[in-house]
Structures are given as C-alpha cells and as structure tokens.
C-alpha positions in Angstrom: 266.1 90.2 80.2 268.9 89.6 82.3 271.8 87.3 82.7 271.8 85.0 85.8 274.1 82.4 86.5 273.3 80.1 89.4 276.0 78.2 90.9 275.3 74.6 92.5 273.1 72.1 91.0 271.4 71.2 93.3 268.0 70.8 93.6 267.0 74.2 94.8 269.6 75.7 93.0 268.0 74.0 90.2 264.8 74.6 90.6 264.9 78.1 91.1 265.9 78.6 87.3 262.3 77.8 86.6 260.7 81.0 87.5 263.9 83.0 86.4 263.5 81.3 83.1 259.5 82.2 82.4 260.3 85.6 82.9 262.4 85.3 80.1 265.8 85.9 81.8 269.3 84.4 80.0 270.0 82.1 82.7 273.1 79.6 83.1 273.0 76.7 85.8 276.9 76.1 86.8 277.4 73.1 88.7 280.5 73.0 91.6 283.5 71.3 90.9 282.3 68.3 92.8 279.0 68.1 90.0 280.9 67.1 87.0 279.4 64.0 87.3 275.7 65.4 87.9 276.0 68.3 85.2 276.9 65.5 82.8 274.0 63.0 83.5 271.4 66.4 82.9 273.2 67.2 79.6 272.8 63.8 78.2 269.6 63.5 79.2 267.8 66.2 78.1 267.9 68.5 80.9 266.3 65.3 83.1 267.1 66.2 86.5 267.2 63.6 88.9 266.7 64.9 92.2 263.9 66.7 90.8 262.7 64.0 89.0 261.4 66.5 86.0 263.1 67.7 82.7 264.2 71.3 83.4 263.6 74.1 80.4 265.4 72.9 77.3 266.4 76.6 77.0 268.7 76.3 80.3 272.3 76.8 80.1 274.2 73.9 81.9 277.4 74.1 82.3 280.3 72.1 84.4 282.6 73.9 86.7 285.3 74.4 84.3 283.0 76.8 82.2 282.5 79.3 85.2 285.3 81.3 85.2 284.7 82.4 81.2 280.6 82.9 81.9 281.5 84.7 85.0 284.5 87.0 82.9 281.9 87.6 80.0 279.8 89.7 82.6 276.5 88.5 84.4 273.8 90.5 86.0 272.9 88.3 88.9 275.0 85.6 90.7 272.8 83.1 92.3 274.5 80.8 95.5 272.6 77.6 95.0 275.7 75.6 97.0 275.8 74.2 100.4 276.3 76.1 103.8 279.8 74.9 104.0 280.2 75.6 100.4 280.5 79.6 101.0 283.6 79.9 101.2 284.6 78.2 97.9 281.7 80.3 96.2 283.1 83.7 97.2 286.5 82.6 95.8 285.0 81.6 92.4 283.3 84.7 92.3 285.7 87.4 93.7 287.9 87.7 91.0 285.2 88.9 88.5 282.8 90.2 91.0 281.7 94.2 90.1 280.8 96.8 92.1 277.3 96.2 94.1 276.8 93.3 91.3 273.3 91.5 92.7 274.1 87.8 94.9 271.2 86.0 95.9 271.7 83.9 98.4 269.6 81.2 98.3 271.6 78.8 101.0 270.2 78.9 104.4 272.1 78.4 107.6 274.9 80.4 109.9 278.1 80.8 110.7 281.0 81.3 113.2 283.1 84.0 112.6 285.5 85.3 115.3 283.3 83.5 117.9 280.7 85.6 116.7 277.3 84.3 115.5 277.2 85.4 111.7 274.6 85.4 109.0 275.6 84.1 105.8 275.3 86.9 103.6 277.4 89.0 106.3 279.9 85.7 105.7 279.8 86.6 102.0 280.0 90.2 102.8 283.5 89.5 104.9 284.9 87.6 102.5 284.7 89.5 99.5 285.9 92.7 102.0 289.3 90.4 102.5 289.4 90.0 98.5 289.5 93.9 98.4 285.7 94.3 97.2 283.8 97.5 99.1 280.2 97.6 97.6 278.8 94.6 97.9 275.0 93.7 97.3 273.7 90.8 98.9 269.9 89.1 99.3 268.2 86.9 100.5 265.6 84.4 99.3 263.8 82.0 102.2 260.8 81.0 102.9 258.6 77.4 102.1 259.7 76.3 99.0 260.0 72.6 98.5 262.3 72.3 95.4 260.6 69.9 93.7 257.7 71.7 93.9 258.8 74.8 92.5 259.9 72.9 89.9 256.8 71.8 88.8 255.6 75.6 89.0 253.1 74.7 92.3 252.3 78.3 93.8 255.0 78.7 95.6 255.3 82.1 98.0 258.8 83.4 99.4 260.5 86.2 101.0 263.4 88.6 99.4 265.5 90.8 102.1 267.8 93.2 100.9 268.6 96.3 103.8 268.1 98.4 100.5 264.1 98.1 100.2 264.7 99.0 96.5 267.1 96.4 95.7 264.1 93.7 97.1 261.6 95.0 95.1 264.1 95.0 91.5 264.5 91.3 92.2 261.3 90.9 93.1 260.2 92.8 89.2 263.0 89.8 87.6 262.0 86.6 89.0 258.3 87.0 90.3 256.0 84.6 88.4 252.3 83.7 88.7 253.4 80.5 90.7 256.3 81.5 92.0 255.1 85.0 93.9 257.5 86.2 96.7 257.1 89.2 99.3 260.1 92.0 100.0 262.0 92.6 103.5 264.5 94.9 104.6 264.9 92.3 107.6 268.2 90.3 105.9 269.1 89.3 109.1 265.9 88.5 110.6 264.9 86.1 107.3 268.3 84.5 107.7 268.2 83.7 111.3 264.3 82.8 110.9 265.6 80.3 107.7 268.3 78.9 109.4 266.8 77.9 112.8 263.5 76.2 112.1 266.0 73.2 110.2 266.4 72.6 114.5 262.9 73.1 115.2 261.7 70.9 112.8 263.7 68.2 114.1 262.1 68.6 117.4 258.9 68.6 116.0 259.3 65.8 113.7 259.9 63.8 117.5 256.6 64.6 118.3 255.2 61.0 118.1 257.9 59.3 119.9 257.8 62.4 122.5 253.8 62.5 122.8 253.6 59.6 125.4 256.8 56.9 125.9 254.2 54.7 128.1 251.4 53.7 125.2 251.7 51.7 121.9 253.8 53.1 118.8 250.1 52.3 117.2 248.5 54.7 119.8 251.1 57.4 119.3 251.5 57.5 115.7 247.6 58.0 115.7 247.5 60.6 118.5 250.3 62.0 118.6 249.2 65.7 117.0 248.0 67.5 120.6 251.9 67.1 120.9 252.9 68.3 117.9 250.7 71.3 118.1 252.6 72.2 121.2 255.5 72.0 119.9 254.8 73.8 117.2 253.5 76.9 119.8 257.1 76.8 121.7 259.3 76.4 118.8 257.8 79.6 117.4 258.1 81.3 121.0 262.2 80.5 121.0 262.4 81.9 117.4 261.0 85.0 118.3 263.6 85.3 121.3 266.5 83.9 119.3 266.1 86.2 116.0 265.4 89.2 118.3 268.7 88.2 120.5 270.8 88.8 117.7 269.4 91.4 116.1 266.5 90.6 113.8 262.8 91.6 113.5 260.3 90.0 116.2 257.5 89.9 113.6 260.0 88.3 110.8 259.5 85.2 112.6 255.7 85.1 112.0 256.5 85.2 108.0 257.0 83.0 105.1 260.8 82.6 106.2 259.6 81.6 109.6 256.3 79.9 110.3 256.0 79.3 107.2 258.9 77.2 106.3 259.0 75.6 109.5 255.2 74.3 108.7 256.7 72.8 105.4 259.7 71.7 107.4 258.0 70.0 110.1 255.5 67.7 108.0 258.0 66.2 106.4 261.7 66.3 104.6 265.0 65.3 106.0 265.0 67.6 109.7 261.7 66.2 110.6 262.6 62.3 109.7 266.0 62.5 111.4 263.6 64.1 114.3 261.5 61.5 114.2 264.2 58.6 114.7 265.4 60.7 118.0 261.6 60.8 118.7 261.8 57.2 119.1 265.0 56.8 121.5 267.9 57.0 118.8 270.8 58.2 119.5 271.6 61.1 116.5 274.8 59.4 115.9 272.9 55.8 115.2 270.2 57.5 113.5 272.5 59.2 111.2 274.3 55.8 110.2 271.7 53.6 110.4 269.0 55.3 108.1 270.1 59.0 107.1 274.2 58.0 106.1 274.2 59.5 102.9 271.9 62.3 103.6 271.7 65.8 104.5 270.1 66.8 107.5 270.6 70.6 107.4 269.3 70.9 110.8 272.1 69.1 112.8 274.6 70.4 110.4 273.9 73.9 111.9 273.6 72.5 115.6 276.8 71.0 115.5 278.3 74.4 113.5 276.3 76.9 116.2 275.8 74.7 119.3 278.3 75.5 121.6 278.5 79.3 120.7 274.4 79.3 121.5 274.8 77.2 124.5 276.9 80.1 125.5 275.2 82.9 124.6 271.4 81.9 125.7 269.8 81.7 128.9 268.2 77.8 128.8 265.4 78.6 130.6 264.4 80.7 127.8 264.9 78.0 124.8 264.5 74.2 126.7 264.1 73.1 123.3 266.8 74.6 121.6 269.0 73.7 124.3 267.2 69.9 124.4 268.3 69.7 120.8 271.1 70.7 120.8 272.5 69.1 123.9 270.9 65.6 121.9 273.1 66.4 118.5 276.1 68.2 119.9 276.5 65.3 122.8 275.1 62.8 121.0 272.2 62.2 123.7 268.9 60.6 123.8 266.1 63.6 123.1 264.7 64.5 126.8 262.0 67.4 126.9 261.1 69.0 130.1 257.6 69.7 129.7 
C-alpha cells in the first residue's frame, strides 16, 4: 500500500483515484485553493462528484486546500498533479517545501510551456522549478494517453501510457496503479508522450472542423452526412505533423503512433471540448466569437496551448511542413477564420 495524494479536483484528477484506490493504495484527493467550494459540495454529498456525475469510493480522502500542507508534512509516497497547465507553477510551490529526495510526481496535466523562449515540457517545467527551490533529485512521470475521465471513473477499460527516462521507475508505477480496467503501457520517451499529449488538443480542433471544411459549396445537411472522407484526411496529416513536431524537439518518431498519440487524438477528435470549439471554426466562426458565444465558461485545452506556444512555433517551424498547425494557429493566435490549403 502506498500513500498518494493527488492535488486538483478535477475530474481527471478525480478520477484517477479510482484505479489507485482498488489496488488498495491510502489515497487523499486535495483540492486547490480555488476548490473550496467543490471539495465541500463532494464531502456533503457523499463523495457525489459532479463533473463526473458518479459517487467516488467512500474510502477516499477529500480534503480542502488548507489540509495540504499537514498531509504533505506527515510524508506521502506519490504526489499526483491533477491541476491545470497554468496551475504548475502554484503546484511546485505547494509541494517544494516538503518535497524529498527523488519522491515519485505524476504528472497527469497535459500541455507545454515557454521557458526562456525555449519550448519546454511540463515535467522539465516541474523539474526547473523545484531546481530554483534548491531540490537536486527530482523524479518525474508521466501519464497520457485516451482516457476520458468520466470513463475511467466508471472503471470502462481504459489503456494509458507511463514515461519515466528511468524504465524502472515506469514499470514501479505501473505495479501501484495498474487495474484490470485501468491497464497502462511503460515509456522511457517522457518527452515524446508529453509533446504527443499536448499537441493533438490542436489537432483535434482541426479535425473537429472537418464538416464545415469538407465542402463550403453544399448543404450543412449534405456535409454533416458526408463529411467523414474529410475527416479521414485530416486525420492522415495531423498524424504526419506530429511525427515531425515531436521529432523536431526531441522526442521519439514512433511515440506518436501510441496511446499518447493516435490514440488520444482518436478520443479527442470524436468528441469533447477541442473538437466542438473545432467544429464552430469549421463553420466560419471566428475563435474569439465561438469562445463567447458557446464555449465562455469552458476549457478548450487546445487553444489554451496555441495561444501559450504559437508564436514560439510559428518561429521555430518550417510551414510548409505543418499547414495545419500553422492554419490553426494562425486562426486562434490572430483570431482568423480557419483557411486549409488542401
């Protein structure tokens, strides 16, 4: 058994305690400082959460923010990052103080980073900023791949990747929170499976377009029934520019083809918050419209990275190598209608 505490309340966050908790781990789900509100609707409520719309194990720990610094002080095993992309930062400082020599993170978050107007991966983000809090051995992994929270919630088989550079380190984690539902490969690729996670949020927006893109001429009737020849090609190029991109800054060609690649973008692209922002752009939206009219509230991981890595890739990248990375990101950075040079 082992004690894991998994900060953010999400629903990933908080749906990955499921398979942690059936192979009978001690495990604690702490929300931020901006969940009070949440953590104190689940505790009321019998564990009900309501993004997941399912009553978590009545043997989970749920706690508020205010409760972390003494769980994290009375020693843990594994800290889990269940937060946002831009909530990294404030998750190294909460953990820095009490954070022990090559002490397990998994990182569930998935996106990237600027650093020094360098393209960074998150965990080398982590890595950094526990370096500036005076920390030297620091062990950090990865978990991607297509995993719909709610679904691995409700225990549906479920497979995902863990990347650690230490092979060994994958493969203890892998021993802790493998299930019979929940069944998850190992990697020494941590870059590749970051870059791989992060990117297809971008992709699947262009592929969610695929109906308004497959032919601007004919009925909406005629394209939402045949618009899938589209689609499919979409589908062929996005994984083409993903290959280039991880490879460009340093990760593993064949990474792409796997769970935390094709995969994920397949559970990306037929349906979630990327594709339905991508199919509002499909349709001759501006993303700035679309985001106000009928995604305000919402999350759309996807442009969230485009606007936090556009102009650093727009730099970087030949366009005649990624016209639909740069087509994306020229229509979310610059606010402009979606154009696609076939």
């Amino acid at each position: 058994m082992k004690k894991i505490v998994i900060i953010g309340a999400g629903a990933m966050g908080s749906a990955f305690a499921v398979p942690c908790l059936d192979n009978q781990n001690d495990v604690t789900l702490v929300g931020t400082h901006l969940e009070d509100k949440l953590i104190k609707g689940i505790k009321s409520n019998k564990n009900f959460h309501p993004a997941l719309n399912i009553e978590l194990p009545s043997e989970l720990k749920v706690e508020k923010f205010e409760k972390l610094s003494l769980i994290l002080k009375g020693g843990v095993d594994i800290i889990v990052a269940g937060v946002s992309s831009i909530g990294i930062e404030w998750f190294v400082e909460q953990i820095s103080k009490y954070y022990k020599k090559n002490l397990p993170i998994i990182l569930l978050t998935k996106g990237l980073a600027i650093e020094e107007k360098e393209l960074i991966t998150l965990s080398d983000k982590i890595k950094k900023l526990l370096i500036e809090k005076s920390h030297t051995e620091i062990n950090v992994s990865a978990i991607k791949g297509p995993c719909l929270a709610a679904g691995l919630a409700n225990k549906m088989r479920t497979g995902t990747v863990i990347a650690n550079p230490d092979i060994k380190e994958a493969e203890l984690l892998k021993k802790i929170i493998s299930t019979n539902y929940y069944s998850t490969e190992i990697s020494d690729d941590l870059t590749g499976i970051e870059l791989s996670g992060a990117i297809k949020n971008i992709y699947s927006m262009l592929i969610g377009a695929s109906e308004g893109l497959s032919n601007s001429k004919v009925s909406k009737e005629i394209q939402s029934k045949y618009y899938l020849n589209t689609s499919a090609s979409l589908i062929h190029r996005s994984i083409s520019e993903m290959v280039e991109f991880v490879s460009y800054y340093g990760g593993n060609a064949e990474t792409v083809y796997g769970l935390a690649g094709l995969g994920d973008l397949y559970v990306s692209a037929i349906g979630g918050r990327n594709s339905l922002m991508g199919k509002y752009l499909g349709e001759g939206y501006l993303y700035k419209d679309a985001k106000e009219k009928y995604m305000k509230n919402i999350t759309v991981e996807g442009a969230q990275l485009a606007l936090e890595i556009g102009p650093k890739i727009l730099q970087d990248l030949n366009p005649k190598n990624f016209p639909l990375m740069f087509s994306m990101l020229n229509t979310i950075c610059e606010n402009k209608k979606l154009v696609i040079d076939w």
